[in-house]
C-alpha positions in Angstrom: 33.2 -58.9 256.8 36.0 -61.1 254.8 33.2 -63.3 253.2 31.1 -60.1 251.8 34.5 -58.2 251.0 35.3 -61.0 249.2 31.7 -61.4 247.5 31.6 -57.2 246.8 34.9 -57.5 245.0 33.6 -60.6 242.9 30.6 -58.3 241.4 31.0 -57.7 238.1 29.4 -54.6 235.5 28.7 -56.9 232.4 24.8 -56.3 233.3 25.5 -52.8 232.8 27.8 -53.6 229.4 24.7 -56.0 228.1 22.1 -52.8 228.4 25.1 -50.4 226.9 25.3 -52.9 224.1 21.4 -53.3 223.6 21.2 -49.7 223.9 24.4 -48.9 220.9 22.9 -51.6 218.9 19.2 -50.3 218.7 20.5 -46.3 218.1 22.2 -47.7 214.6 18.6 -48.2 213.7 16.8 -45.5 215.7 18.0 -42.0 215.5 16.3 -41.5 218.8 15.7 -43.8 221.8 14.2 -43.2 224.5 15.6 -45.6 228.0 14.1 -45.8 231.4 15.6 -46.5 234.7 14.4 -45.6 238.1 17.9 -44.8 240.0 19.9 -41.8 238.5 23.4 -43.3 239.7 22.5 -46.0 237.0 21.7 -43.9 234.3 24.8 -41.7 235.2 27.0 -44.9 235.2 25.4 -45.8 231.6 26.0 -42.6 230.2 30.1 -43.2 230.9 29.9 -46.2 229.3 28.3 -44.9 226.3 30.4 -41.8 225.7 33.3 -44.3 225.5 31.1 -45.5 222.6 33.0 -43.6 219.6 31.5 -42.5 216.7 27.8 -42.4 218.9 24.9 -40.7 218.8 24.4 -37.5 221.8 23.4 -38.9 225.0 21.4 -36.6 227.1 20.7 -37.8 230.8 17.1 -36.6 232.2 16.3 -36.4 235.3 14.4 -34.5 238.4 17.9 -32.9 239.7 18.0 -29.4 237.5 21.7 -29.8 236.7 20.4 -32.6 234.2 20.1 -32.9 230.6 15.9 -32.4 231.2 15.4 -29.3 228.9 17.5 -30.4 226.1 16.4 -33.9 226.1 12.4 -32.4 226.4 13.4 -29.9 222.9 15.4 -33.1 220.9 12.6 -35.4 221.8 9.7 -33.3 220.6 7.5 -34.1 218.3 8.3 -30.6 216.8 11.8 -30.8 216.9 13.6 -30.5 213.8 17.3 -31.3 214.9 17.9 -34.5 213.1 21.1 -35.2 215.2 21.1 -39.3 216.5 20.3 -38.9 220.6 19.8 -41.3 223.2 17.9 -40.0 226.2 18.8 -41.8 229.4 15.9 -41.2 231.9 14.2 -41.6 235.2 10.9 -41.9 235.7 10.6 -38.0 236.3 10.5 -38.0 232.9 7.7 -40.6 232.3 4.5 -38.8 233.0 3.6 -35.0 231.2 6.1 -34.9 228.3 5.6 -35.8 225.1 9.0 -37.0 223.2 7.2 -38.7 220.4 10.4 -38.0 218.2 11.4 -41.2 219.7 10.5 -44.6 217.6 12.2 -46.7 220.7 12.0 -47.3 224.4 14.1 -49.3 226.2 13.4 -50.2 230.2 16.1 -50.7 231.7 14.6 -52.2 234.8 11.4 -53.3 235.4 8.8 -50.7 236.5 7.4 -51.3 240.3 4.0 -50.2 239.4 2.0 -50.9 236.0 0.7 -47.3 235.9 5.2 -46.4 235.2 5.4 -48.8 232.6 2.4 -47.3 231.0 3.5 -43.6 231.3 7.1 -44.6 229.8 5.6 -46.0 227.2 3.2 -43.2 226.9 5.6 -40.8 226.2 6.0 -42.0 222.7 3.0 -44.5 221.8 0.7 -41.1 221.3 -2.0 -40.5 219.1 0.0 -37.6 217.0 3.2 -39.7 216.8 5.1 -39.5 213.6 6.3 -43.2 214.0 3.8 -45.9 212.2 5.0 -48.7 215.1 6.8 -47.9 218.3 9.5 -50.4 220.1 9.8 -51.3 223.4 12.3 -53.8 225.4 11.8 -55.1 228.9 14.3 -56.3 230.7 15.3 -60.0 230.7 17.3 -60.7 233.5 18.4 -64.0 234.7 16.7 -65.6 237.1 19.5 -64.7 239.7 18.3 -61.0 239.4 14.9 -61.1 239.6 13.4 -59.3 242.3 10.3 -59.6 244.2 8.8 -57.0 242.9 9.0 -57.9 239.5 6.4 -60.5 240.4 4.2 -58.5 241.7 4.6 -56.1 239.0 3.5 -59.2 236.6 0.6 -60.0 239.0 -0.7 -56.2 239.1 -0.1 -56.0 235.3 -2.6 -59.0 235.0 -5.1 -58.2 237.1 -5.4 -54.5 235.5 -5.2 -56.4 231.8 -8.3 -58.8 233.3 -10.2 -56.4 234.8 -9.9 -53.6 232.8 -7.6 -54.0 229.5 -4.4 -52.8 229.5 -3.0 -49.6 227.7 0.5 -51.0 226.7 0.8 -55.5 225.7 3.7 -57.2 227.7 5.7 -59.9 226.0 4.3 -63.2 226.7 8.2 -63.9 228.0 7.6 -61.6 230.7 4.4 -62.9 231.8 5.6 -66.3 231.8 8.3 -65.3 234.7 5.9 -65.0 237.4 
């Protein structure tokens, strides 16, 4: 229990402070960004960090619980909206299928998606035929190799063998296809 005390207590949150800084950086050039992550104690722990951010854009958390920021987040990010205040939408994958928040020029996964058909509905919700952006933006993650999981690899295998055998919807950077 000493050794994994000892291990616990030598984790460190600059992972977290990398995708706070990506995130900061990216909303000085888009007014609206969209970001995916599949747990809500991440996006919850993001949002902190980024209110600490001063001057920043709104940050609006979506999620499946009701107590979220989901309604807001699904009026600032339509394609209709007209509020021109600078929002970054912190979101699970709830929030990746049935909406349409084409006000967003920007999507930023956080982690990777565990199944190809996620990472095409995140990046669905903006890259639409009636968006008002000419080019949409997207970031995967690129973890070290320390972090990478399992199913990261098999997400790069699925995403292959749906690009081979039947095209693929969304293009993944070469980077992350060379992981596998």
């Amino acid at each position: 229990y000493q050794d994994i005390l000892k291990t616990a207590a030598s984790i460190s949150a600059k992972r977290e402070h990398a995708k706070v800084q990506l995130i900061a950086k990216l909303s000085k050039k888009f007014p609206h960004i969209l970001a995916f992550d599949s747990r809500p104690i991440t996006l919850a722990y993001l949002r902190m960090l980024l209110d600490n951010l001063e001057p920043g854009p709104r940050i609006l958390v979506a999620t499946g619980d009701t107590q979220s920021d989901r309604s807001d987040l699904l009026k600032s990010f339509s394609p209709k909206s007209e509020d021109e205040t600078p929002t970054i939408g912190l979101c699970s994958d709830s929030v990746s299928e049935g909406v349409n928040l084409q006000r967003a020029q920007a999507i930023v996964h956080l982690d990777m998606p565990s199944v190809v058909r996620i990472a095409e509905q995140r990046s669905g919700r903006i890259d639409r035929l009636d968006s008002p952006h000419k080019t949409i933006y997207a970031w995967w993650p690129d973890d070290a190799a320390e972090f990478a999981l399992r199913s990261d690899e098999r997400f790069i295998e699925r995403y292959e063998t749906v690009d081979n055998l039947l095209g693929s919807n969304m293009p993944l950077p070469e980077t992350i296809r060379e992981r596998k």
